[in-house]
N, C-alpha and C positions, 0 to 999 in steps of 0.2 A: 121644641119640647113645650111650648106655649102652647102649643094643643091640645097635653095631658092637662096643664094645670087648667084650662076652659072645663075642660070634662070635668075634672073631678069638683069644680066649683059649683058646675051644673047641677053634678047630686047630689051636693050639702055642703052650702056654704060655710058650716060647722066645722069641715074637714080643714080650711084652710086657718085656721085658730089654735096656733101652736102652743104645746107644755112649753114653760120657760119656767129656769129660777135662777137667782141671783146669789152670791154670794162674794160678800165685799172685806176684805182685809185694811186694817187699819192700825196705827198706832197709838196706845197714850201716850198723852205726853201731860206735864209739869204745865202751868198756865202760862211760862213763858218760851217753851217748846225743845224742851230738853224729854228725854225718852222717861216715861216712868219705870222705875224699879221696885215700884210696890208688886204685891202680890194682883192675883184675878181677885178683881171688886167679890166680894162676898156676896152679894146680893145678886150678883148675875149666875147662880148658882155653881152646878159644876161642869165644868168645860171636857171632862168626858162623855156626860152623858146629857149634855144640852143638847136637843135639836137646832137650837137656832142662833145659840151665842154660845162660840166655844174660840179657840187660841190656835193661831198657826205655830209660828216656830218659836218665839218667845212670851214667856210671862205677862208682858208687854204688850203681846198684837193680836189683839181681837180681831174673830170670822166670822161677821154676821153672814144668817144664811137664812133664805125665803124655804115657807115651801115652794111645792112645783104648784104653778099657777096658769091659768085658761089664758090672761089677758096680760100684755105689758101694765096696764095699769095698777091690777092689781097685784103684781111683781113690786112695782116702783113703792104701792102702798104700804106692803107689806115690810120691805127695808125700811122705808123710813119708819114705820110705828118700831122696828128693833132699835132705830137710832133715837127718838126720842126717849125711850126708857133706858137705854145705858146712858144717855146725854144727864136725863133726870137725876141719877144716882152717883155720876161721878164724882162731884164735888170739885175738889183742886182740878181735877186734870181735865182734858179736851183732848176728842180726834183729832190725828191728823188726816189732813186730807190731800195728799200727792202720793204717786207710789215711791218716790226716791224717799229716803227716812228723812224724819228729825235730826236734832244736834243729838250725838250717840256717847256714849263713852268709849272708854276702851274695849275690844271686842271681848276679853276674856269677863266682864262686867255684864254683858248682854245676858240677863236671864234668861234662860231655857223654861220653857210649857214644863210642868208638873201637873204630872194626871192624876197619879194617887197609887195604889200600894196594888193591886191587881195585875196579874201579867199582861193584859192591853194594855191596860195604862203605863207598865212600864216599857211596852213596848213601841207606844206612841214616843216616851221620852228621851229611850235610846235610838229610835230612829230620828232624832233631833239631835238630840250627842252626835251623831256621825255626820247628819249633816254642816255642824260646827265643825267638827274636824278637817272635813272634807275640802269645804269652801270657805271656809271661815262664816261665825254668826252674824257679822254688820254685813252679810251681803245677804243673810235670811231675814235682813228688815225690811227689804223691801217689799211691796205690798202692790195689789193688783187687784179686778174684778174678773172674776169668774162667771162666764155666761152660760147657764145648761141651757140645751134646747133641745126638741122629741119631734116628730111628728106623731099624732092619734093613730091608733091602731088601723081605726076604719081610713086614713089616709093610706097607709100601707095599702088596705086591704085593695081599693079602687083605682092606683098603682099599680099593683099586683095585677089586675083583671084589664087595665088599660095595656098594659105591656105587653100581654098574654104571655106571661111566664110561668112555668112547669115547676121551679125548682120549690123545695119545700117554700113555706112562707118565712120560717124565722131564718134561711139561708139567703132567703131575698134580701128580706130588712139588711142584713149584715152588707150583703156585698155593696148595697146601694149608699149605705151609712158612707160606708169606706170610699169609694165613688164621692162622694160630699165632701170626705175628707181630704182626699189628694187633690182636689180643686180648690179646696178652701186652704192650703198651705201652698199650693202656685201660688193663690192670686192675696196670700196673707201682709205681702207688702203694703196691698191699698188702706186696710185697716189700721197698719200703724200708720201713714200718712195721715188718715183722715182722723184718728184720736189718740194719736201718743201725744202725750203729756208731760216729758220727762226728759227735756230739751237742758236741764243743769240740775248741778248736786251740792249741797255742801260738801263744804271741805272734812269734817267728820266722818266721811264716809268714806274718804282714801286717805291710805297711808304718804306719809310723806312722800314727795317728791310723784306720788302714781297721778295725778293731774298730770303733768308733762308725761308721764312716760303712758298714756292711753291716749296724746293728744288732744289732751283736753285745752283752753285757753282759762283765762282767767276773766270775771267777769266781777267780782271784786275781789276785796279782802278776802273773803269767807266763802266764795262762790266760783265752782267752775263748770263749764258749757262750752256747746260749740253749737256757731250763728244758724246753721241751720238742720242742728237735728231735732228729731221729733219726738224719740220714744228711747234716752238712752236704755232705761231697765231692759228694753231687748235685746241689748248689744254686750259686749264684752263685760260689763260692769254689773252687769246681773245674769240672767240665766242663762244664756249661751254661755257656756262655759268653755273652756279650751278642752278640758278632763273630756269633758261627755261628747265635744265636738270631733276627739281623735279617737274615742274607742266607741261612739254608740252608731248603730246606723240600723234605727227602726222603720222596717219598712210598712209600708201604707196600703201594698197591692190588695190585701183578703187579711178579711181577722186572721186565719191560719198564720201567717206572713207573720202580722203585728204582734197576734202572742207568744211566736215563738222565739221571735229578735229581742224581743220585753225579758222572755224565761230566762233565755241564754244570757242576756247580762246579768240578770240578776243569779245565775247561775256560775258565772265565770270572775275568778278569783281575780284580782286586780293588786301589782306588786307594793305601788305607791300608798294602796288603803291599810296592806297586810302589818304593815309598820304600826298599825295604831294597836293591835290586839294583845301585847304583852301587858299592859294596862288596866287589865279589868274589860267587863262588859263595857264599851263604850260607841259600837254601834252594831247593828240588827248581824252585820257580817261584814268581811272584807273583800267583798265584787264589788263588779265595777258598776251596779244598783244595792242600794238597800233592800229596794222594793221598788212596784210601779210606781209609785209616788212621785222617787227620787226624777224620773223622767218631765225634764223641762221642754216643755215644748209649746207651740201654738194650738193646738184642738187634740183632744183625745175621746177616745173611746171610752165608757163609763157603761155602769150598770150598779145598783144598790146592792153589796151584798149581805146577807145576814149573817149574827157574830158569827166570829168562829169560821168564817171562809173569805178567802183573798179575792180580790177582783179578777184576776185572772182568770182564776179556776170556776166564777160566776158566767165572766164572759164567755170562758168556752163553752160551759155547760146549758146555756139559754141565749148569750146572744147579745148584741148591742140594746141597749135600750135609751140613752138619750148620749152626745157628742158634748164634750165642755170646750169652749173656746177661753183661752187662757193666757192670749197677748193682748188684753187689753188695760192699759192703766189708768188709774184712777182719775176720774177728771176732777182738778181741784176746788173747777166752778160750779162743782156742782154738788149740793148737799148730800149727796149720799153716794157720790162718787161716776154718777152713772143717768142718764138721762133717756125719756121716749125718740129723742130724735137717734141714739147711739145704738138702742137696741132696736127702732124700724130699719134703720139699714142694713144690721145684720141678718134680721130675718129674710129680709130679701136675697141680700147675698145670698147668705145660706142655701134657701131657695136654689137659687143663682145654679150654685153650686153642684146639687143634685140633680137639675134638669137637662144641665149639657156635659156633653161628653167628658168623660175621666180619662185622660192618659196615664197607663202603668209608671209611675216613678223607676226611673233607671240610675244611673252615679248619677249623670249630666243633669238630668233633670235638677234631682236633689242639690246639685254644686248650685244649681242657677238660683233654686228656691234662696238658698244659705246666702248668696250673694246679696241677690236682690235686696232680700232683710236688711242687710248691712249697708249697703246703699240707701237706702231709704232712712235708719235707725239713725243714722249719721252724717248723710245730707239731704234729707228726701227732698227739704225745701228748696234746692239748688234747681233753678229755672230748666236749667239745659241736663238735667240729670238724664240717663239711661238704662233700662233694666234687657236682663236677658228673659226674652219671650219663647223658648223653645228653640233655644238655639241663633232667633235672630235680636239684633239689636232693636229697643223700642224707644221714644222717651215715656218718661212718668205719664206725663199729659197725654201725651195717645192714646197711651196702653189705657190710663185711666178715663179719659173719654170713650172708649172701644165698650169697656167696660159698663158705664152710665148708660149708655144706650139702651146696651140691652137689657137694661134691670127695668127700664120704662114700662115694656109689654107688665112685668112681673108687678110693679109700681100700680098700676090703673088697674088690672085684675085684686090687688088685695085692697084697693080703695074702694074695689066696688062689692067684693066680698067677704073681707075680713074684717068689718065696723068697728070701728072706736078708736081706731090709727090712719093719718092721714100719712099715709105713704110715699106720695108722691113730692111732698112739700119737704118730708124728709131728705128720699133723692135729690131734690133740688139744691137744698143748703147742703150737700156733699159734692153737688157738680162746682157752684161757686169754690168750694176748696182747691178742686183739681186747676181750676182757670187762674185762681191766687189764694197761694202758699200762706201769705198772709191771715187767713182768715182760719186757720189751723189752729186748733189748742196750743200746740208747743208755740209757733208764731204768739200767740196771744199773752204768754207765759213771758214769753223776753221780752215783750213789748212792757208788760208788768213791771221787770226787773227795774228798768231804766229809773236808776237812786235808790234802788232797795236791793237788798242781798232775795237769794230765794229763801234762805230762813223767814224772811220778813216777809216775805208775798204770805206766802204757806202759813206763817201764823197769823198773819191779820185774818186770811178767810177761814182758818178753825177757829177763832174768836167770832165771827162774823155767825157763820154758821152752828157753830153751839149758843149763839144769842138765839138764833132761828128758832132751832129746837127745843130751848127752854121755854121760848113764848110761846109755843103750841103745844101745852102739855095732855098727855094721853086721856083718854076721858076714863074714867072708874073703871068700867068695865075690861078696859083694854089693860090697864094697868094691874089691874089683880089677876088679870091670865096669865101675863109675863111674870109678876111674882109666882104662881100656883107653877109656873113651869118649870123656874128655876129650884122652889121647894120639892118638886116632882126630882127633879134631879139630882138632887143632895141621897133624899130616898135613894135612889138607884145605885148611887153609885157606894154608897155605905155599904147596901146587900152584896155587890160586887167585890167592893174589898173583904167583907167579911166570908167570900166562901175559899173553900179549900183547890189549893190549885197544883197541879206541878209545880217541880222547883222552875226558877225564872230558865237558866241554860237548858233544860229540858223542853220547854216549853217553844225556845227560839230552835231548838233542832227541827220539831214539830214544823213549826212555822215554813224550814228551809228546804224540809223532804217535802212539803204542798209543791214551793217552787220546781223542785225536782221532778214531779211527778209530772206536771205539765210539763216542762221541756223535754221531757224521756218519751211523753205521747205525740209530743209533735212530731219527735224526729224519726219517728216512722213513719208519718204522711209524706 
């Protein structure tokens, strides 16, 4: 398939210059890295109606978000000018910067996001209520980067005409997205290898006595980990969840497939959630989804919808429009969590991904995907480790050599036509990982440890890195847009609470017959 991507390079090397954006989750914390329980800073407007600084699950954890951007570079610029201007305003507190949390309090202490008096907004709140309930809030602290990615239209289109395919065009996009996806969730192992970040936890973050009973070791007082994992937040202790690991099984064949495994859970009543609802409104419904949201997983299917309609009912109706990959964690060396050497590889991958063959996901497949993770999340660094390749036995280092290889053709073709990323030097410092483990973020993280708890790593480099930020401060210009955006936002969302709406339970029935109506249309395909 190195032949389509010559072609399409040949008629405009513009094609191969992917949409990306970023968006990075973080916590405040207190100067000596204790979780803040203050409100949303006032000045960073409001977190319903910000584009670009709004809250995931608590009070607490800021979502900066880029827009969509041409180039990595200007992705990467565009975070950081978000993080110098909340850096600027904070005062007492500081980022954190790892996805495993800060020192926490007790879970029922964990403030929940507060949107404001409007049914979105209270329906953002209560689908955070339920996520508490669900899983408990100290496992919604954890924090991550989000990578969007697109190809251009005119990439499709020359695609399309290289393939010689018949089928509508927004039928192509779809099935070929999907194709990128079941590839990029086989070979999702190598990515946590090569940037999990989340090799120990404080002890704040398990309940008594659950260090030993998740097999954790002890690494000090305050500190536990195990020697060679890479990416705990992908394992048991954060999103894999056991709940969603026994009752969800979304499949990946054709969007058809994806949204109607998506509808059906979020359609079908779950016994263990039904217990919460004598209570009061206290989340969106009791199935075994909220909503797509609740869906943790490594890459998903996305698309922007406008208010007033679900992503679902977006996707079916027009189609993928850009894939989010959503196992990556925060790297804590790096000031904004996220670096050009971490997103050239993915592009490639990515790449990778769509140009060779897609095998249909079957159970076995999927058992092996789910395996492999867990191999990996929890000893990936183990020399002699093994993953299941399709049924046969591989190690790491083959499978991951096998792999490097053929990203090289991919590698040289976008250094020669996608300018201002050197691609190839990327590849390289990601083959060094595969030959020594060592040279791996998580490796690099416990090598850190040694005399320090990971509280103390983690807050020496948000001290480090909010020194950073403060010494570059935004110039005038940049600085009154991010104020005018935040005051744009206050505006917004006043008008919003102040107009007339259904009552809240009326509103959430609304919400639940959308769901309804997409799963009642699949299941007649």
């Amino acid at each position: 398939m190195l032949d389509a991507l010559k072609a399409i390079a040949q008629l405009d090397s513009s094609l191969l210059c992917f949409r990306k954006g970023l968006e990075r989750e973080t916590l405040r914390t207190s100067s000596d890295g204790h979780l803040a329980i203050t409100d949303h800073p006032s000045f960073l407007g409001s977190k319903l109606c910000h584009p670009r600084i709004t809250t995931d699950f608590s009070e607490s954890q800021l979502e900066l978000i880029t827009p969509v951007c041409d180039t990595t570079e200007d992705a990467l610029n565009q975070l950081t000018n978000i993080h110098r201007f909340v850096c600027a305003g904070l005062q007492n507190e500081i980022l954190w910067p790892a996805s495993m949390p800060c020192s926490l309090p007790s879970d029922e202490d964990i403030p929940i996001a507060h949107y404001g008096n409007s049914n979105l907004a209270r329906l953002k709140e209560t689908y955070r209520s339920g996520l508490g309930y669900r899983y408990g809030r100290t496992m919604q602290t954890i924090c991550a980067i989000h990578y969007n990615f697109s190809f251009r239209d005119s990439f499709w289109d020359a695609l399309y005409k290289y393939e010689n395919a018949t089928e509508i065009k927004r039928d192509f996009r779809n099935r070929r997205y999907f194709d990128l996806m079941r590839n990029f969730r086989r070979l999702s192992w190598l990515p946590t290898y090569l940037f999990g970040a989340s090799p120990a936890v404080s002890d704040s973050f398990l309940d008594d006595g659950e260090g030993k009973d998740k097999d954790l070791r002890r690494l000090d007082a305050t500190t536990w980990y195990l020697p060679k994992a890479t990416s705990l937040r992908n394992g048991g202790l954060g999103y894999q969840s056991a709940t969603q690991s026994g009752l969800l099984n979304i499949c990946y064949n054709s969007l058809d497939n994806y949204l109607h495994t998506l509808a059906e859970a979020i359609c079908t009543k779950h016994e263990d959630y039904d217990q919460f609802t004598d209570t009061g409104i206290i989340q969106v419904n009791s199935n075994v989804l909220q909503s797509e949201a609740e869906f943790y997983t490594s890459i998903r299917a996305k698309r922007v919808p406008p208010p007033g309609r679900s992503l679902l009912h977006v996707l079916q109706q027009d189609g993928v429009e850009y894939i989010e990959v959503r196992l990556l964690d925060v790297n804590p060396y790096a000031a904004i969590g996220i670096d050009a050497e971490t997103i050239n590889f993915l592009d490639m991958l990515l790449l990778h991904n769509l140009l060779n063959p897609s095998p249909f996901h079957d159970d076995s497949l999927c058992a092996a995907v789910e395996t492999n993770m867990k191999t990996v999340v929890y000893g990936g660094r183990n020399s002699d480790v093994e993953l299941n390749d399709r049924g046969k036995k591989c190690s790491l280092r083959d499978w991951g050599r096998s792999i490097m290889n053929e990203l090289k053709g991919i590698a040289n073709i976008l250094d020669q036509y996608a300018g201002g990323s050197n691609f190839s030097d990327s590849l390289e410092k990601q083959q060094q990982k595969i030959e020594n483990p060592e040279l791996t973020t998580s490796a690099k993280m416990l090598a850190d440890m040694q005399g320090r708890s990971f509280h103390e790593l983690i807050l020496m480099l948000a001290q480090e890195q909010q020194s950073v930020f403060l010494s570059k401060p935004l110039e005038r210009a940049e600085q009154d847009y991010f104020s005018e955006l935040a005051q744009a936002s206050i505006d917004t969302q006043r008008d919003e609470d102040a107009k007339k709406e259904l009552p809240f339970p009326m509103y959430l029935d609304e919400v639940q017959r959308d769901y309804e109506a997409i799963y009642h249309s699949l299941l007649s395909k």
